[in-house]
PDB file of the backbone (N, CA, C, O) and the ligand in Angstrom, with CONECT records:
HET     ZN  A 101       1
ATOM      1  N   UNK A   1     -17.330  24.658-109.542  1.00  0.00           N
ATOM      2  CA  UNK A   1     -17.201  23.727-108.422  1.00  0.00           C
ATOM      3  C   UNK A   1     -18.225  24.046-107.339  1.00  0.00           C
ATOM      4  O   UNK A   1     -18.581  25.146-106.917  1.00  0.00           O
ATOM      5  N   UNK A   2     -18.629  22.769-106.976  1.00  0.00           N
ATOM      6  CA  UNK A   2     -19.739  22.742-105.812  1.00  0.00           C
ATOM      7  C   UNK A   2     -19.400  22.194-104.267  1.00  0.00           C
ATOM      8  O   UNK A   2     -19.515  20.969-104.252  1.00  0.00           O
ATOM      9  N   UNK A   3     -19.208  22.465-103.613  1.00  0.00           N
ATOM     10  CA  UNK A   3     -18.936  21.670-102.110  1.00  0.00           C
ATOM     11  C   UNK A   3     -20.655  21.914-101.295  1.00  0.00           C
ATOM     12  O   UNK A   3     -21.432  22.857-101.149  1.00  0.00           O
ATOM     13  N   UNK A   4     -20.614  20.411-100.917  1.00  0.00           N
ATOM     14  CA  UNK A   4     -21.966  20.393-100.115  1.00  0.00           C
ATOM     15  C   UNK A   4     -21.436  21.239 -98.879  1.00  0.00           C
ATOM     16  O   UNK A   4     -20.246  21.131 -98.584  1.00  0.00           O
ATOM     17  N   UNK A   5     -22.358  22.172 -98.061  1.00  0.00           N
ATOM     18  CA  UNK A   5     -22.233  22.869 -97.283  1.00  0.00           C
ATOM     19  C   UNK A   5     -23.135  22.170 -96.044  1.00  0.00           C
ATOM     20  O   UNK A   5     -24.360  22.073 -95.963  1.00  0.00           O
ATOM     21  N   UNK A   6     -22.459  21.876 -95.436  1.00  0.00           N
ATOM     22  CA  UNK A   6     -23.276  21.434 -94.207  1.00  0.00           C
ATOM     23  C   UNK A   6     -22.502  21.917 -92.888  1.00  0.00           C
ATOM     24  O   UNK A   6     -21.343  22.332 -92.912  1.00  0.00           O
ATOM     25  N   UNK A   7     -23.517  21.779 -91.402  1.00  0.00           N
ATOM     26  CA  UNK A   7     -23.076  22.363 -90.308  1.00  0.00           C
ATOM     27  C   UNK A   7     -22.052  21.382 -89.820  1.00  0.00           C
ATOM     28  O   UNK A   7     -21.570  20.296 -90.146  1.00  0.00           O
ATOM     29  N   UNK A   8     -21.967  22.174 -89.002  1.00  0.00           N
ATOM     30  CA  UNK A   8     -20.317  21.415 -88.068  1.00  0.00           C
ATOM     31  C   UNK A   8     -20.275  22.445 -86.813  1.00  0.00           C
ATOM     32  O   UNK A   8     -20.365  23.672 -86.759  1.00  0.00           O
ATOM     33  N   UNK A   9     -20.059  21.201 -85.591  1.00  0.00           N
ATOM     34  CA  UNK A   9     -19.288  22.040 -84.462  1.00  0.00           C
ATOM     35  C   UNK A   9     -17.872  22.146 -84.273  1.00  0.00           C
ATOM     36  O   UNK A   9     -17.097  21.361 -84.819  1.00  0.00           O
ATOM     37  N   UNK A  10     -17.508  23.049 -83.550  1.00  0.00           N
ATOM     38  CA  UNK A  10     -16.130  22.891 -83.333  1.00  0.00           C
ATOM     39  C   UNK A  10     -15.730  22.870 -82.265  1.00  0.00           C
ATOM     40  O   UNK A  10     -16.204  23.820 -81.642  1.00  0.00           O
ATOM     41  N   UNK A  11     -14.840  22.056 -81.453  1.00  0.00           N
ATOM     42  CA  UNK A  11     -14.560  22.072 -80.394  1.00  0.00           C
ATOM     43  C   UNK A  11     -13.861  23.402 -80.150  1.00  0.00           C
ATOM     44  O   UNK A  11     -13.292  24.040 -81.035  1.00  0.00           O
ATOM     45  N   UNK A  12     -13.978  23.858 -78.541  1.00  0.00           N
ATOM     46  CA  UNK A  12     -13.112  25.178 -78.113  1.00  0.00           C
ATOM     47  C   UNK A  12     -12.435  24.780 -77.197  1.00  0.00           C
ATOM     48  O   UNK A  12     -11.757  25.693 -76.726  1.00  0.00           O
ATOM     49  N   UNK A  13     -12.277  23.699 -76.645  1.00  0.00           N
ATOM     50  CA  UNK A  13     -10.930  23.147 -76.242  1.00  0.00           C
ATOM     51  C   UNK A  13      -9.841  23.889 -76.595  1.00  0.00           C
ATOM     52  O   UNK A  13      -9.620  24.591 -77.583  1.00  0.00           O
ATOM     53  N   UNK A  14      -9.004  23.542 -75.339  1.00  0.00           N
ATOM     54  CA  UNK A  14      -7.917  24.264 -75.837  1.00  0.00           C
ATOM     55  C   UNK A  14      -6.723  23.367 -76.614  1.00  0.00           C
ATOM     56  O   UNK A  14      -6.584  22.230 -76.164  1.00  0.00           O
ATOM     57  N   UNK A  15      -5.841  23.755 -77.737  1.00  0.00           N
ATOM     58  CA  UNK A  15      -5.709  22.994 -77.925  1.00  0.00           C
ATOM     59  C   UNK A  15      -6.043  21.982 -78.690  1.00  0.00           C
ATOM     60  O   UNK A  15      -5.188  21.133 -78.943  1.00  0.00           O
ATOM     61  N   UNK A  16      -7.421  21.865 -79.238  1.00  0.00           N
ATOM     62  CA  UNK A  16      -8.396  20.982 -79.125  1.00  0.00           C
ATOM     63  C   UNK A  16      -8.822  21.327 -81.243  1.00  0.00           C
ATOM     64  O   UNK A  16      -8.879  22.473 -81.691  1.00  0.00           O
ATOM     65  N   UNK A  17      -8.949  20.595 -81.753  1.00  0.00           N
ATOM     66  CA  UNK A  17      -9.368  21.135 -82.951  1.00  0.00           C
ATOM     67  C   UNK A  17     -10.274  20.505 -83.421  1.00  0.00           C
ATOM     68  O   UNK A  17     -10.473  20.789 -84.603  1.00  0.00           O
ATOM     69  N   UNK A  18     -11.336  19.288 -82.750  1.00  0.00           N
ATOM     70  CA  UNK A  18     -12.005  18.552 -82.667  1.00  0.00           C
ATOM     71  C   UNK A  18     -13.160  19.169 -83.605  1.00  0.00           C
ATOM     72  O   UNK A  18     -13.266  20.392 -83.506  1.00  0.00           O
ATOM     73  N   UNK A  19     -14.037  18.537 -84.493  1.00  0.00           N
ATOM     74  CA  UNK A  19     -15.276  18.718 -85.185  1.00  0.00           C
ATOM     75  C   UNK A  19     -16.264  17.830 -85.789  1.00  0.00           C
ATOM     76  O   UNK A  19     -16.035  16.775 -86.382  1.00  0.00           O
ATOM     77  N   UNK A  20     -17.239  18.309 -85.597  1.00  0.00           N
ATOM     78  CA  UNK A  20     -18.391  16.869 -85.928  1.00  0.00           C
ATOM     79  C   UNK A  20     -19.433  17.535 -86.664  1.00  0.00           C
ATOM     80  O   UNK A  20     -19.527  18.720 -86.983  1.00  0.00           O
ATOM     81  N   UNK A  21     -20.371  16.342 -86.925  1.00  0.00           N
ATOM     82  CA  UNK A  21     -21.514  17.116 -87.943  1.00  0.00           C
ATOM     83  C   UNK A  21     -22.451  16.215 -87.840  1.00  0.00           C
ATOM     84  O   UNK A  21     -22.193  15.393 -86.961  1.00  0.00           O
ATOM     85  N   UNK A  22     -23.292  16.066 -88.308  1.00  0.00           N
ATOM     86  CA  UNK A  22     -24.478  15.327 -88.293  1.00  0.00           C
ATOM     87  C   UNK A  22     -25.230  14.836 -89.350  1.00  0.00           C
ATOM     88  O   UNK A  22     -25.640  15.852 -89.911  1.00  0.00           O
ATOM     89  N   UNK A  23     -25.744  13.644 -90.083  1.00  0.00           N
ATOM     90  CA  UNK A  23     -26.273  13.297 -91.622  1.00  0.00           C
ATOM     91  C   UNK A  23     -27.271  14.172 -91.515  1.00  0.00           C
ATOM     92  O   UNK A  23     -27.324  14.958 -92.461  1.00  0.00           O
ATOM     93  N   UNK A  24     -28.365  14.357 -90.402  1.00  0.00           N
ATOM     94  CA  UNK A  24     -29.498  14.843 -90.477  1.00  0.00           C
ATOM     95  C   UNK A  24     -29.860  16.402 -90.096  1.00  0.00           C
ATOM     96  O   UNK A  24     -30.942  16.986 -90.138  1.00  0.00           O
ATOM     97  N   UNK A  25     -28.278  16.956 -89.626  1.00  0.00           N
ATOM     98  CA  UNK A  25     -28.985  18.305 -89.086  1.00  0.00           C
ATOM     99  C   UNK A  25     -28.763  19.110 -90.687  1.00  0.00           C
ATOM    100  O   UNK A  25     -28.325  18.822 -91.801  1.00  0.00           O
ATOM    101  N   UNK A  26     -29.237  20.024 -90.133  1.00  0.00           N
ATOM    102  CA  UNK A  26     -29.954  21.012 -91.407  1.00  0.00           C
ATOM    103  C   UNK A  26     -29.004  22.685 -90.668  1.00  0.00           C
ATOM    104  O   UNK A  26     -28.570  23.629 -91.329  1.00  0.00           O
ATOM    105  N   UNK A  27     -28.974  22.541 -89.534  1.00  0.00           N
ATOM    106  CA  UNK A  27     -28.247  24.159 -88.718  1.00  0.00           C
ATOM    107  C   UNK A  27     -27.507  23.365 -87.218  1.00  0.00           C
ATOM    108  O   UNK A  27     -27.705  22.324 -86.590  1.00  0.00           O
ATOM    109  N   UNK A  28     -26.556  24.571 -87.118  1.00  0.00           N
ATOM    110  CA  UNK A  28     -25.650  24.313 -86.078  1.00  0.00           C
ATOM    111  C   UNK A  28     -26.427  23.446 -84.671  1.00  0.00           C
ATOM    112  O   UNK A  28     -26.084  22.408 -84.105  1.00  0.00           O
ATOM    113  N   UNK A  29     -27.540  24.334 -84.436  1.00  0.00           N
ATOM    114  CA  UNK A  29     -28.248  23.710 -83.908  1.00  0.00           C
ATOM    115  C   UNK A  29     -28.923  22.437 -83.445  1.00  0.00           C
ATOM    116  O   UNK A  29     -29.131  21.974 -82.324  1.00  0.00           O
ATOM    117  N   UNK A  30     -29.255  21.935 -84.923  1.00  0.00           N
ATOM    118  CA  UNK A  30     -29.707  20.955 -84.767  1.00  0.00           C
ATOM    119  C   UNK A  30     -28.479  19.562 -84.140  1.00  0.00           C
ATOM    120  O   UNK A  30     -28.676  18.495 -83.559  1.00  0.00           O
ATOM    121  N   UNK A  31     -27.235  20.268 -84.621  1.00  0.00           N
ATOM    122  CA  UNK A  31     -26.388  19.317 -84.855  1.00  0.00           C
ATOM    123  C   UNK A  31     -25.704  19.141 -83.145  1.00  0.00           C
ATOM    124  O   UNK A  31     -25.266  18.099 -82.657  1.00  0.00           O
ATOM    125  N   UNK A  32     -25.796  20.622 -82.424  1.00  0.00           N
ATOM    126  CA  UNK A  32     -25.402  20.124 -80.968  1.00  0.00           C
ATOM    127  C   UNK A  32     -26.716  19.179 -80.516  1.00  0.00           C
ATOM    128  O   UNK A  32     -26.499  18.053 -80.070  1.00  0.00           O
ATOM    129  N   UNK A  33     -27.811  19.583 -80.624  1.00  0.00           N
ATOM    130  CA  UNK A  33     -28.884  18.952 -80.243  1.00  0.00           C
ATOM    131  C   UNK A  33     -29.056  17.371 -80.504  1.00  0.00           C
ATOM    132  O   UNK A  33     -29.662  16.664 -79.699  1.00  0.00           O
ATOM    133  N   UNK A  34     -28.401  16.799 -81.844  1.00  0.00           N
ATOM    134  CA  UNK A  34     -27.943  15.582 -81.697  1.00  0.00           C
ATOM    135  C   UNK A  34     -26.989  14.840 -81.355  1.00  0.00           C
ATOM    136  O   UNK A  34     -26.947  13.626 -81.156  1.00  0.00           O
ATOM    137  N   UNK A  35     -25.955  15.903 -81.275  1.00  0.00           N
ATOM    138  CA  UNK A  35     -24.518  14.986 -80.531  1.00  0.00           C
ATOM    139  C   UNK A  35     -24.434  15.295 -79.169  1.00  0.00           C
ATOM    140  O   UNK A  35     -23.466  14.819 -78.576  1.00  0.00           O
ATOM    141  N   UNK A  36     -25.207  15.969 -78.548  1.00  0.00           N
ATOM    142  CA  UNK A  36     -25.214  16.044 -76.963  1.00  0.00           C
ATOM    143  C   UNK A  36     -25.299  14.580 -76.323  1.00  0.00           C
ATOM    144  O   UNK A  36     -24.758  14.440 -75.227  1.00  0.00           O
ATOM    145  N   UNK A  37     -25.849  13.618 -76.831  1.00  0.00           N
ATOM    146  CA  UNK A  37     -26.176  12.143 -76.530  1.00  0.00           C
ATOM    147  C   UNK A  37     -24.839  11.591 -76.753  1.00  0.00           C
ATOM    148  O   UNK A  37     -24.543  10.863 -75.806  1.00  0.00           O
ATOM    149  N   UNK A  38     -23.879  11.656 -77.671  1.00  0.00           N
ATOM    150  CA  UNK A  38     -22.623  11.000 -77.744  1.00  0.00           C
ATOM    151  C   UNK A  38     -21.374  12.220 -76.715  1.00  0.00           C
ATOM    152  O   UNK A  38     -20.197  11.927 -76.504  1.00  0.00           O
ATOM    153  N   UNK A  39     -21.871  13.184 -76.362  1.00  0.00           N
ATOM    154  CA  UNK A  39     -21.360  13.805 -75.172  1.00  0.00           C
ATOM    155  C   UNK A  39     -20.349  15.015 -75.310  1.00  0.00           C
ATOM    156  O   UNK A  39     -19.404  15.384 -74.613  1.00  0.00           O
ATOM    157  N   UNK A  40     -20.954  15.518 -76.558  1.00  0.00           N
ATOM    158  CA  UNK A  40     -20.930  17.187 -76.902  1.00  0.00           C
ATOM    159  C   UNK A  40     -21.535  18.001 -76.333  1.00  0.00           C
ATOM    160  O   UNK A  40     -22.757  18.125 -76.417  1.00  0.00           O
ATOM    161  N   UNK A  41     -20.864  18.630 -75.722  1.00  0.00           N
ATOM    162  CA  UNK A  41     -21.565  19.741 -74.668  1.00  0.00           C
ATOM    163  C   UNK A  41     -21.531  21.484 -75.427  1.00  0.00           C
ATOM    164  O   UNK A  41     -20.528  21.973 -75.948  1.00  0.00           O
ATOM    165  N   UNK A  42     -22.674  22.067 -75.323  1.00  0.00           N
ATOM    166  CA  UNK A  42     -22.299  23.753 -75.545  1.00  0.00           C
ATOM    167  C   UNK A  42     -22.414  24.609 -74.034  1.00  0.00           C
ATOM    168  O   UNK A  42     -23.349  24.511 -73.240  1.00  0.00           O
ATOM    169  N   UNK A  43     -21.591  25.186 -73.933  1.00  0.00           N
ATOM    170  CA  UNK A  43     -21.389  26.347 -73.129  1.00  0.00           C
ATOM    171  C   UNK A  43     -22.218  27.451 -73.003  1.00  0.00           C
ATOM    172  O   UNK A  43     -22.652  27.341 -74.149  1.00  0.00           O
ATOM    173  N   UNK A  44     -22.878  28.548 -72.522  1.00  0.00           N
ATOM    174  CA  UNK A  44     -22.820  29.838 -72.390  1.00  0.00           C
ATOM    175  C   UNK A  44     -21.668  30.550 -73.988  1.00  0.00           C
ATOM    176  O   UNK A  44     -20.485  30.327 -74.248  1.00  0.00           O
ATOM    177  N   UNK A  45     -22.350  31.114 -74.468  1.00  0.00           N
ATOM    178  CA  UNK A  45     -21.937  31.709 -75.429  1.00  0.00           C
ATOM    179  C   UNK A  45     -21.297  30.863 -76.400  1.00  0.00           C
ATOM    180  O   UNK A  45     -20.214  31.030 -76.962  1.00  0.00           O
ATOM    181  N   UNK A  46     -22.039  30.032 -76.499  1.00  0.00           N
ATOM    182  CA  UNK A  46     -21.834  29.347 -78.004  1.00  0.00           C
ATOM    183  C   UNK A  46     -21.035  28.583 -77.936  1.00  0.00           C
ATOM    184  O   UNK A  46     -21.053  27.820 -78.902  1.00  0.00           O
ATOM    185  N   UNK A  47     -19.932  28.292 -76.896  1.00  0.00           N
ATOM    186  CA  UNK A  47     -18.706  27.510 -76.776  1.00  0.00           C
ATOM    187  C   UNK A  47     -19.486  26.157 -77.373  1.00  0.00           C
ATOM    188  O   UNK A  47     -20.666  25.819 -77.272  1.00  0.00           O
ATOM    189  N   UNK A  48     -18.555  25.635 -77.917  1.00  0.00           N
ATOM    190  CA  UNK A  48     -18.699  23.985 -77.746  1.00  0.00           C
ATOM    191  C   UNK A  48     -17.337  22.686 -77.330  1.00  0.00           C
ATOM    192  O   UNK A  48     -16.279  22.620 -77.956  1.00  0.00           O
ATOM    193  N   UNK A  49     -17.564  22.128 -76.621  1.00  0.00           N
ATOM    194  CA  UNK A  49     -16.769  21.198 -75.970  1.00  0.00           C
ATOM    195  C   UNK A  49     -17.043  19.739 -76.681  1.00  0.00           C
ATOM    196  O   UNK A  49     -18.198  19.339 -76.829  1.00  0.00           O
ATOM    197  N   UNK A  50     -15.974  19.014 -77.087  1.00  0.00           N
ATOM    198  CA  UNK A  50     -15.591  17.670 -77.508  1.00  0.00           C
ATOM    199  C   UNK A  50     -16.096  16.937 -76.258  1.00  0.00           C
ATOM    200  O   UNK A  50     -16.098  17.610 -75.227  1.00  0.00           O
ATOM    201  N   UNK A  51     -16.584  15.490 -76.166  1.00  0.00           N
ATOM    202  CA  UNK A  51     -16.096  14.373 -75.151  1.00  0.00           C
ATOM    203  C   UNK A  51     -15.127  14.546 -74.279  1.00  0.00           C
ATOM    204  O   UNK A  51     -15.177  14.472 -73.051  1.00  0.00           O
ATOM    205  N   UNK A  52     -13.912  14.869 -75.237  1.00  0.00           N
ATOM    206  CA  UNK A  52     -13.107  14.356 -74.426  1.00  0.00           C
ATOM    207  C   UNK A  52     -12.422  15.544 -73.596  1.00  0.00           C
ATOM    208  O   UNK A  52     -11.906  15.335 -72.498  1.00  0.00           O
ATOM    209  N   UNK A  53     -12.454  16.740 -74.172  1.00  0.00           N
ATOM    210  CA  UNK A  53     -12.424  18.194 -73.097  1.00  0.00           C
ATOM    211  C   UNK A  53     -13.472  18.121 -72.098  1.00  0.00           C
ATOM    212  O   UNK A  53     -13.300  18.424 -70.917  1.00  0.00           O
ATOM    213  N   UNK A  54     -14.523  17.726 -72.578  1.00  0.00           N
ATOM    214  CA  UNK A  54     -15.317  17.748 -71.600  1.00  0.00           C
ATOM    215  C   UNK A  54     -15.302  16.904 -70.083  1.00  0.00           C
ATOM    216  O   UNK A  54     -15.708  17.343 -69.008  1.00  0.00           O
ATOM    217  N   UNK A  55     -14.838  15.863 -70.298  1.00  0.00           N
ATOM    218  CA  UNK A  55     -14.460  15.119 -69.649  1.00  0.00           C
ATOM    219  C   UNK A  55     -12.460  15.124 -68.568  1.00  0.00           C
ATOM    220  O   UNK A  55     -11.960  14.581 -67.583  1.00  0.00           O
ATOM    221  N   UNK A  56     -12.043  16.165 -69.706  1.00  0.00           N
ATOM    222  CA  UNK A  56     -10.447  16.723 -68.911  1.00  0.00           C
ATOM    223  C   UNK A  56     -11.215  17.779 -67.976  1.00  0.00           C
ATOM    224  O   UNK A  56     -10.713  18.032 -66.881  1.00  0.00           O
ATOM    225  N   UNK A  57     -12.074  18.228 -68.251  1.00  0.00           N
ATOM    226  CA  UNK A  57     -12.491  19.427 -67.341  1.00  0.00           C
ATOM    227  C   UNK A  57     -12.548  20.701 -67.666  1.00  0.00           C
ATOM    228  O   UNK A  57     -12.839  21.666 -66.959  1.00  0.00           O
ATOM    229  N   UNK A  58     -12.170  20.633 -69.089  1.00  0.00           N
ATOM    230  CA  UNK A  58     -12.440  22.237 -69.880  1.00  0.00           C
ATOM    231  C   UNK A  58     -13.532  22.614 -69.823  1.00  0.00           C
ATOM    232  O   UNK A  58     -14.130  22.254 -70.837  1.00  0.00           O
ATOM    233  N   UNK A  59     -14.243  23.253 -69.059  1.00  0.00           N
ATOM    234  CA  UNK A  59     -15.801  23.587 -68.700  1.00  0.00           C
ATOM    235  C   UNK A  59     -15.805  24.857 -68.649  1.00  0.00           C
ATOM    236  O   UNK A  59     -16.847  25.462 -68.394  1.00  0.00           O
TER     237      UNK A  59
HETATM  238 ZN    ZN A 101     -11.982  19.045 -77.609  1.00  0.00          ZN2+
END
């Protein structure tokens, strides 16, 4: 058995179990770097924040 392996963020919300990915990223990286525009935010130490934490004020 094979599973395609691709990146994903995860929200650190609390609470929060939120995760996304991207068709085109290739590393974690790339993938905040494209969902920052739909309003994924990263933190200081890697955190990453959903929309919608981001927007409750989990900062
Ligand atoms: Zn969240």
């Amino acid at each position: 058995m094979t599973a395609a392996v691709y990146p994903v963020i995860r929200c650190d919300g609390p609470d929060c179990d939120a995760e996304i990915g991207h068709a085109y990223a290739f590393t974690v990286t790339d993938v905040r770097r494209l969902r920052h525009p739909d309003g994924w935010h990263t933190r200081p130490r890697g955190r990453d924040l959903c929309p919608t934490c981001w927007k409750a004020g989990h900062r």
